[in-house]
C-alpha positions as CSV (number, residue, x, y, z in Angstrom):
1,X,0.0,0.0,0.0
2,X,2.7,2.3,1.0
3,X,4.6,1.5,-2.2
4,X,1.2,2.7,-4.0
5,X,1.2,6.4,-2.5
6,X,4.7,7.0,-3.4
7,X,4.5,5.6,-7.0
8,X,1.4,7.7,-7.5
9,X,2.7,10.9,-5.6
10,X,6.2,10.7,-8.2
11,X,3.8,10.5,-10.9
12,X,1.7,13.5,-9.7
13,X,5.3,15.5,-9.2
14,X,6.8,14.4,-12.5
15,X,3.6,15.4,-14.3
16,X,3.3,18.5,-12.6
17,X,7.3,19.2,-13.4
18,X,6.3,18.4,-17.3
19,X,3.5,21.0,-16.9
20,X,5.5,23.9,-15.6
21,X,8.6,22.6,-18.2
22,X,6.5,22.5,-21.4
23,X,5.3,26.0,-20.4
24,X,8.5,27.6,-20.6
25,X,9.2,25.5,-23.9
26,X,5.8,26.6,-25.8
27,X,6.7,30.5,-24.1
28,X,9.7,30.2,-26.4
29,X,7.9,30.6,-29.6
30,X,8.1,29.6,-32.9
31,X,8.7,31.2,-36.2
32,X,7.6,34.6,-36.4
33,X,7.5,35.4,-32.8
34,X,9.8,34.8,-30.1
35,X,11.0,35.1,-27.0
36,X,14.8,37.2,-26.9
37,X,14.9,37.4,-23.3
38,X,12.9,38.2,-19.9
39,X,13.6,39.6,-16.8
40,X,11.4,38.7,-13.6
41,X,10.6,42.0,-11.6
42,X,8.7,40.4,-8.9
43,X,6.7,37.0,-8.1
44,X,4.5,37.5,-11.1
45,X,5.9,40.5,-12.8
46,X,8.6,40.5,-15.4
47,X,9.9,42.5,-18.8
48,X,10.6,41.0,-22.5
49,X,12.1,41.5,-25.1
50,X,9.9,39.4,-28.1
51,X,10.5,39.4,-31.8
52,X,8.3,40.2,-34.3
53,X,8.7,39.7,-37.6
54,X,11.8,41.6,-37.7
55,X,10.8,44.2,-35.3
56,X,11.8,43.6,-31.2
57,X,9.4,45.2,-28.4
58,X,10.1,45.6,-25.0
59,X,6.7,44.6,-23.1
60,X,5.7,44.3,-19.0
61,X,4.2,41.3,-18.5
62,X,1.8,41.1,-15.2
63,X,-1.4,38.9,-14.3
64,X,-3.7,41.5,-16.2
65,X,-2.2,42.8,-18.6
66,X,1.0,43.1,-21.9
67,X,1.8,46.4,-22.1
68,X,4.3,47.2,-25.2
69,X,7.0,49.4,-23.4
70,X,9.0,50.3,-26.1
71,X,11.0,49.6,-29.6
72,X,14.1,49.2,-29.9
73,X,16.4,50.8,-32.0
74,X,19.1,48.0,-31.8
75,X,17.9,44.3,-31.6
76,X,19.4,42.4,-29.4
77,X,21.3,39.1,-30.6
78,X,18.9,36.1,-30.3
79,X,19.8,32.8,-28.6
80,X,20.9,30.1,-30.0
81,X,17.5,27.8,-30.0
82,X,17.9,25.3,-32.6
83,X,16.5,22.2,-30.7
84,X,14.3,22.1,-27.7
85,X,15.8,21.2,-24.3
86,X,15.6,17.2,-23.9
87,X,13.4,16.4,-20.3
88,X,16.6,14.9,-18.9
89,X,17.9,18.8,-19.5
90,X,15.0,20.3,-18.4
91,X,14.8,18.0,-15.4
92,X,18.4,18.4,-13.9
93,X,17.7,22.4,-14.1
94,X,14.7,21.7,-12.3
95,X,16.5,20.1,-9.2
96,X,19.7,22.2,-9.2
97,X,19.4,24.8,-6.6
């Protein structure tokens, strides 16, 4: 019985670890628009820097609202994204402190 709870609470956990991980992978974008980078101002409040086309915007991301902030004059250099993160990638940055 004991065995039971534990098998089922790691699957909870590693499903709920795939939710949170394939959220950041689909924020990443594809194509047209994309993620260059974010900075996290508070628990749920951050800034971007998104591509568009070939125009980049800085936005404020909160709970309610996207606000476009401003855009740039210079884009900045986008990462080097050419395959998705494997889940044995994604999981060891999930445990390391």
């Amino acid at each position: 019985m004991f065995f039971l709870v534990i098998v089922l609470g790691l699957i909870v956990a590693l499903a709920w670890l795939v939710s949170k991980t394939r959220g950041v992978q689909l924020a990443q974008g594809q194509g047209q628009l994309n993620i260059v980078a974010s900075l996290p101002l508070g628990m749920k409040e951050k800034i971007a820097v998104i591509q568009v086309g070939e125009k980049q915007l800085l936005v404020g991301i909160t709970p309610q609202q996207i606000t476009t902030l401003a855009e740039l004059d210079e884009p900045l250099p986008l990462a080097n994204t050419s395959a998705p993160a494997s889940f044995q990638e994604l999981l060891k940055k999930a445990i390391r402190p």
